[in-house]
Backbone as a chain_set.jsonl record, in Angstrom:
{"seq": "XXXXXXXXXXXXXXXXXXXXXXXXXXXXXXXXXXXXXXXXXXXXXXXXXXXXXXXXXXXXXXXXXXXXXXXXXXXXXXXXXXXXXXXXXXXXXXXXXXXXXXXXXXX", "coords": {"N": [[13.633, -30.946, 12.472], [11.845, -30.797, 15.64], [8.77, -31.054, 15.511], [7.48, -31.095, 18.308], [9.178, -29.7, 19.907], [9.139, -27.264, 19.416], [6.487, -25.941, 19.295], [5.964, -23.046, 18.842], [6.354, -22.584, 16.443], [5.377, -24.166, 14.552], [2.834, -23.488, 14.984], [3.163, -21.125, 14.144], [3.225, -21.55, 11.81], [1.367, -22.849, 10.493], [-0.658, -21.049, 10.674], [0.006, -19.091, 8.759], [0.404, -20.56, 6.49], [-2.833, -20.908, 6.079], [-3.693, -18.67, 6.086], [-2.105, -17.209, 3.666], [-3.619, -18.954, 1.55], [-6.077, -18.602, 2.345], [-6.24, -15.593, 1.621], [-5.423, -15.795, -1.144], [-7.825, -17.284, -2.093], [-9.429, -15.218, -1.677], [-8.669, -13.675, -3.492], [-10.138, -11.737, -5.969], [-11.992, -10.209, -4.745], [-10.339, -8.931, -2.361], [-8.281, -7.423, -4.135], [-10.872, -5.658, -5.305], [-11.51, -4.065, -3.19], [-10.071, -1.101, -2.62], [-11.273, 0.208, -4.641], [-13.923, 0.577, -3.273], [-14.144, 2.569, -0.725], [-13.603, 4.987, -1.928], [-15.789, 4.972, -3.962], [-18.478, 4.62, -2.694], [-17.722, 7.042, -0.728], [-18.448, 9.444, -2.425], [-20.651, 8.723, -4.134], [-22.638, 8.17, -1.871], [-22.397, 11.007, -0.158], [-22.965, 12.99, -2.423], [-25.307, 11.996, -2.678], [-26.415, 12.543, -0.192], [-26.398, 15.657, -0.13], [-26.962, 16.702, -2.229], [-29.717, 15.362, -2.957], [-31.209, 15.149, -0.881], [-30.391, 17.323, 0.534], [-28.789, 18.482, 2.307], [-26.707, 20.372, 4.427], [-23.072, 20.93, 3.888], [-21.153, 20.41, 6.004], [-22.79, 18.764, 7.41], [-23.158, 16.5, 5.802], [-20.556, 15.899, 5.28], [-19.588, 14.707, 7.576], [-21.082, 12.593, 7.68], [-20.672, 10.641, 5.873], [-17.999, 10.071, 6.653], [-15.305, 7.757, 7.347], [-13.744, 5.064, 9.018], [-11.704, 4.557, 7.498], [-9.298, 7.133, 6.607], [-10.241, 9.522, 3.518], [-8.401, 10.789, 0.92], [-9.281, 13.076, -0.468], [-12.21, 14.848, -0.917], [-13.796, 16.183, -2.889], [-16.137, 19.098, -4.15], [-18.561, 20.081, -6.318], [-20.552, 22.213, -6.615], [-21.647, 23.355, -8.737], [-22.041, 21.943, -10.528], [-23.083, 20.123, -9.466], [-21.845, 17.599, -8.592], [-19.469, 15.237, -7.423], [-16.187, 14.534, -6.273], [-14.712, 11.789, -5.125], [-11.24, 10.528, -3.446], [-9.477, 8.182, -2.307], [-6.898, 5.261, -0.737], [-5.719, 5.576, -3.27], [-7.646, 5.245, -4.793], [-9.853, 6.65, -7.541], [-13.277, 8.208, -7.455], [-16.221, 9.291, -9.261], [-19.508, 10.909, -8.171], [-22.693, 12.415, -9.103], [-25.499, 14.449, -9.249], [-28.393, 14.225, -11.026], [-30.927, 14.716, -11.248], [-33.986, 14.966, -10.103], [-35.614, 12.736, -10.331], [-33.599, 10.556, -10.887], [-31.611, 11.024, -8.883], [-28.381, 10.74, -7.814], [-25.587, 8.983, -9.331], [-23.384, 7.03, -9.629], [-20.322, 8.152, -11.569], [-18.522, 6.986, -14.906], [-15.067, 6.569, -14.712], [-12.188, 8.024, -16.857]], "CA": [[13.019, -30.118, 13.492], [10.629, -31.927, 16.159], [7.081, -30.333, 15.99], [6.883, -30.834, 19.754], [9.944, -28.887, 20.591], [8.998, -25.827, 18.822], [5.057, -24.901, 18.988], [4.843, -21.619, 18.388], [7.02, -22.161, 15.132], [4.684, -25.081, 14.321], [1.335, -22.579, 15.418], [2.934, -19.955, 12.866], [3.487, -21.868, 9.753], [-0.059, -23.148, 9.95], [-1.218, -19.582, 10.349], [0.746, -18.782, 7.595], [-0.627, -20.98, 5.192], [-4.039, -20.935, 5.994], [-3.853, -16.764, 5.679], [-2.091, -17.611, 2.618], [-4.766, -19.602, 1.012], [-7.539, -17.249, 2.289], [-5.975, -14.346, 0.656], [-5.59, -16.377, -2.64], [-9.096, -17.651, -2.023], [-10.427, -14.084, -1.916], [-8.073, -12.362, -4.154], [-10.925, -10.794, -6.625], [-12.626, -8.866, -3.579], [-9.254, -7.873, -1.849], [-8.382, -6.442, -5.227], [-11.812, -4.646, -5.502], [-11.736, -3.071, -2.091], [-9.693, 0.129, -2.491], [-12.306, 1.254, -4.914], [-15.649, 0.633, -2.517], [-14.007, 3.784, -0.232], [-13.644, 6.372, -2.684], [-17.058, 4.912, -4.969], [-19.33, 4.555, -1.489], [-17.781, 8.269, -0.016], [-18.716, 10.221, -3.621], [-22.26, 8.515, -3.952], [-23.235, 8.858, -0.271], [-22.246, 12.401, -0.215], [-23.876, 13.33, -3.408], [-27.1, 12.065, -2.301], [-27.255, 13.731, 1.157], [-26.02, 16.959, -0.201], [-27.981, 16.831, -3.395], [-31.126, 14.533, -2.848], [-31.786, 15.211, 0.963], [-30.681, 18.799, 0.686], [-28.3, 18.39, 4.12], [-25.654, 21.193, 4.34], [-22.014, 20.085, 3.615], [-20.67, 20.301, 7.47], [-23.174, 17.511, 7.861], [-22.824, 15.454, 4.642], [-18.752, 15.774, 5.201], [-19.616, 13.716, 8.864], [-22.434, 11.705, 7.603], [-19.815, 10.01, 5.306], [-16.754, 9.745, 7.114], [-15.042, 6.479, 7.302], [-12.567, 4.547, 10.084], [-10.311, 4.658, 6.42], [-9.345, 8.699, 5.755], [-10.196, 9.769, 1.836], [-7.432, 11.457, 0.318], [-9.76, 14.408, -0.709], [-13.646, 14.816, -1.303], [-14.747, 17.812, -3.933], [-17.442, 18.91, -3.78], [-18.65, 20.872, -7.182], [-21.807, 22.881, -6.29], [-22.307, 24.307, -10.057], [-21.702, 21.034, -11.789], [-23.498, 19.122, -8.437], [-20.536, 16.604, -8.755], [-18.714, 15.487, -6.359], [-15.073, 13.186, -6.89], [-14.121, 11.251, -3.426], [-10.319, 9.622, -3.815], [-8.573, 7.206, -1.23], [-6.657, 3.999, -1.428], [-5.437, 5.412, -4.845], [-8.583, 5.033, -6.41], [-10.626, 8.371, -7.269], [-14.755, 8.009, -8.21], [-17.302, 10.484, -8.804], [-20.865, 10.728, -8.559], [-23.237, 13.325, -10.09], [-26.844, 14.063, -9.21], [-29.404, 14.015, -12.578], [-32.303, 15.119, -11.13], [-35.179, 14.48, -8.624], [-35.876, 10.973, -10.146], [-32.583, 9.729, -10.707], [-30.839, 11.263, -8.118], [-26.974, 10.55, -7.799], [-24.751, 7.883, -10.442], [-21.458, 6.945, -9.962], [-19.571, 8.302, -12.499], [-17.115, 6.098, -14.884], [-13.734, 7.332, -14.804], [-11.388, 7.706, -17.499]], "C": [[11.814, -30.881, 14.046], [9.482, -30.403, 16.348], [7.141, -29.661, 17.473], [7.935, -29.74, 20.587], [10.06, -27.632, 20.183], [7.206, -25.857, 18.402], [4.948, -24.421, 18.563], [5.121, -21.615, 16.704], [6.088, -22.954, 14.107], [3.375, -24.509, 13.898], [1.679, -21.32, 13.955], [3.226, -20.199, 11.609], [2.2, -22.318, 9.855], [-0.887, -22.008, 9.83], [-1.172, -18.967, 9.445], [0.072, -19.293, 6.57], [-1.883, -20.737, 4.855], [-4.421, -19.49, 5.976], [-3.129, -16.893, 4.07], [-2.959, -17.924, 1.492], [-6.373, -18.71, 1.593], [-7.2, -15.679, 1.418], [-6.306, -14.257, -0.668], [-7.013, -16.71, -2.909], [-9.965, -16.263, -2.733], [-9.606, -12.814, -2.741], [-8.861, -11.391, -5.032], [-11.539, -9.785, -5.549], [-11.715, -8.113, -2.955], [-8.557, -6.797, -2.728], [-9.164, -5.466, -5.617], [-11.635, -3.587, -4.384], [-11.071, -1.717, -2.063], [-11.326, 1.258, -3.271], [-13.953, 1.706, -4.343], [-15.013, 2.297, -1.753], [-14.25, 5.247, -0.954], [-15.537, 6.226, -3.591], [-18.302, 5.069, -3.597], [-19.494, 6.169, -1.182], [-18.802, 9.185, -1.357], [-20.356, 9.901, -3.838], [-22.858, 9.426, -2.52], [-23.344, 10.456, -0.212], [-23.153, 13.059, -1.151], [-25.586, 13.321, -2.987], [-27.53, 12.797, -1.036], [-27.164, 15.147, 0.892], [-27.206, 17.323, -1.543], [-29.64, 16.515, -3.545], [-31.753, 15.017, -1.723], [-31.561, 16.486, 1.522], [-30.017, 19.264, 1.617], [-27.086, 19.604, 3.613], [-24.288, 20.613, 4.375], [-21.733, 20.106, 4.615], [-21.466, 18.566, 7.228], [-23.042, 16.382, 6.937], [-21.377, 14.652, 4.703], [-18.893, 13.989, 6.235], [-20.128, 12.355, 8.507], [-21.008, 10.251, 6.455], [-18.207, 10.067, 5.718], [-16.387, 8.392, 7.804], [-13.871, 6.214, 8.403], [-11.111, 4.669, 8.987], [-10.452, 6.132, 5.693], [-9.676, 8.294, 4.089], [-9.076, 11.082, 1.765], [-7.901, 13.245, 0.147], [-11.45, 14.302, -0.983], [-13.868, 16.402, -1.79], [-15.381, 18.138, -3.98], [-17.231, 20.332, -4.91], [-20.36, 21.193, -7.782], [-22.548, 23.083, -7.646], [-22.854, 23.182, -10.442], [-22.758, 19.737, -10.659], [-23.038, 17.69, -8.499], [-19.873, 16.335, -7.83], [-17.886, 14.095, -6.63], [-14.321, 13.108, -5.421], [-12.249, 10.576, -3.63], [-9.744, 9.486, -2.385], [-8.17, 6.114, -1.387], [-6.271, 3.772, -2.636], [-6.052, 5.124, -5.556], [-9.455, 6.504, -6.223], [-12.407, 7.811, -8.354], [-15.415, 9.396, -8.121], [-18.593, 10.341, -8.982], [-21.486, 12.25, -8.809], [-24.709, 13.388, -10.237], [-27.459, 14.39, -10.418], [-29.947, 14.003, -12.598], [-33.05, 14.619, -10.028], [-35.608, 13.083, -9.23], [-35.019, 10.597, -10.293], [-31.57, 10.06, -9.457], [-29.37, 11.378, -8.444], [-26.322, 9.245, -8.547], [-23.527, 8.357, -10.024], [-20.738, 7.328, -11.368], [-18.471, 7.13, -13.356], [-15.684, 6.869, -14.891], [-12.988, 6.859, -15.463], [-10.197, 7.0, -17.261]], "O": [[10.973, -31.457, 13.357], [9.46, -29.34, 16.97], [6.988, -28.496, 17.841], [7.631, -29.112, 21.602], [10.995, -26.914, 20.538], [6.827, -25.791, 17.233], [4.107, -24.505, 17.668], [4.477, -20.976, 15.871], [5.979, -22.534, 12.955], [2.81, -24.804, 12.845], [0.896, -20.842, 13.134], [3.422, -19.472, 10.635], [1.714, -22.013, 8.766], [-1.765, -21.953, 8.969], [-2.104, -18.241, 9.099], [-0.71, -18.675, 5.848], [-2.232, -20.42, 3.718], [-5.615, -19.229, 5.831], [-3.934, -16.559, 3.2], [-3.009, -17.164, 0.525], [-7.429, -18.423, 1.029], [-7.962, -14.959, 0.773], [-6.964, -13.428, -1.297], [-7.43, -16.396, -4.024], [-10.714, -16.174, -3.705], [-9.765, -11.594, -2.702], [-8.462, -10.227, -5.009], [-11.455, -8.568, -5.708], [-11.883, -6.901, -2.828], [-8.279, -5.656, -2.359], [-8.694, -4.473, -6.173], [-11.616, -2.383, -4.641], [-11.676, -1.002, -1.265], [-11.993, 2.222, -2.896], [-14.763, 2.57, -4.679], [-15.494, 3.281, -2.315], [-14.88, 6.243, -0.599], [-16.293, 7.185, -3.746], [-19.115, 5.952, -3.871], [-20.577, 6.752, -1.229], [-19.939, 9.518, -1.021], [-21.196, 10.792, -3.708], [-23.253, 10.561, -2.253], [-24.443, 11.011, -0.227], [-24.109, 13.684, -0.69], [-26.535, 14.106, -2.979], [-28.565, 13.43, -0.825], [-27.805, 15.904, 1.621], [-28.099, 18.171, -1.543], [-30.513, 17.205, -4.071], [-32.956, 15.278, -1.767], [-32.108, 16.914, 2.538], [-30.329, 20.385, 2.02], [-26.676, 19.618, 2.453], [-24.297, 19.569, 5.027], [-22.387, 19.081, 4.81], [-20.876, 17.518, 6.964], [-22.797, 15.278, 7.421], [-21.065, 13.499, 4.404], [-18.575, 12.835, 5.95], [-19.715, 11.272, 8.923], [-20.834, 9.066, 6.742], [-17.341, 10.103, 4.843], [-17.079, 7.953, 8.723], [-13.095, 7.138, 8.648], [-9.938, 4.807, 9.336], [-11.182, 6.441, 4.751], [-9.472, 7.212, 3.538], [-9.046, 12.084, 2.48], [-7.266, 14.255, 0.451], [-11.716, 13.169, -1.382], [-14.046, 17.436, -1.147], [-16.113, 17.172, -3.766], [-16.414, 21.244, -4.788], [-21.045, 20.771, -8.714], [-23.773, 23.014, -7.749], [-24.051, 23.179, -10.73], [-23.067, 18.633, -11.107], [-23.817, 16.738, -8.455], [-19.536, 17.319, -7.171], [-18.348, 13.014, -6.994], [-13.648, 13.938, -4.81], [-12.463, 9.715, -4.483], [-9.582, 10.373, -1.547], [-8.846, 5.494, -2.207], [-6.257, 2.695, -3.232], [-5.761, 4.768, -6.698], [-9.65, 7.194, -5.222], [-12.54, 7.287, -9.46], [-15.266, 10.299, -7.297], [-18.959, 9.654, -9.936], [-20.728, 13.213, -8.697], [-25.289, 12.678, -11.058], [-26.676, 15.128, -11.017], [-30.488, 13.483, -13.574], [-32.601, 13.886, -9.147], [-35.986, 12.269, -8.387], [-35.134, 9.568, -9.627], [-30.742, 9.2, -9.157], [-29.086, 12.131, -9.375], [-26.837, 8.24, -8.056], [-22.9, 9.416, -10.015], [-20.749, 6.449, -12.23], [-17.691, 6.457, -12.682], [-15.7, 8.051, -15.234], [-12.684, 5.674, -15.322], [-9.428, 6.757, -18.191]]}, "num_chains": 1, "name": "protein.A"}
């Protein structure tokens, strides 16, 4: 096969590789990223609803992402709240006026 008589086929195997090798490059962070959505929404939330005192209408907004969450809880008694999207589920959990809100670990 001559290079010159096929470009684009030429243009998309080098694309190919070099997305290839960036993927592999950054496979520990592309692996992390499902759980920043759900661990980010559950904090965030927690603290405007808990710390800052904001009513949930506005907390819901204040944390809404270009990537839907599956579900966000919101557990007034327990002042808990468990965000899941991307198949990962976090929760955070306010603990007072000096610590505020902690990510939860999850079993």
């Amino acid at each position: 096969m001559n290079p010159s008589r096929h470009p684009w086929l030429s243009l998309a195997l080098v694309f190919s590789v070099a997305a290839a090798l960036f993927v592999w490059q950054e496979r520990t962070q592309l692996v992390a990223f499902p759980d920043i959505l759900s661990a980010y929404s559950a904090k965030e939330y927690c603290s405007c609803r808990y710390v800052m005192e904001q009513p949930e209408a506005y907390c819901r907004s204040y944390v809404k992402q270009y990537l839907p969450l599956g579900s966000l809880l919101d557990d007034p008694a327990q002042r808990r709240v468990t965000a899941s999207g991307l198949g990962r589920r976090n929760s955070a959990q306010w603990l007072g006026l000096r610590q505020g809100c902690r990510l939860l670990s999850e079993p």
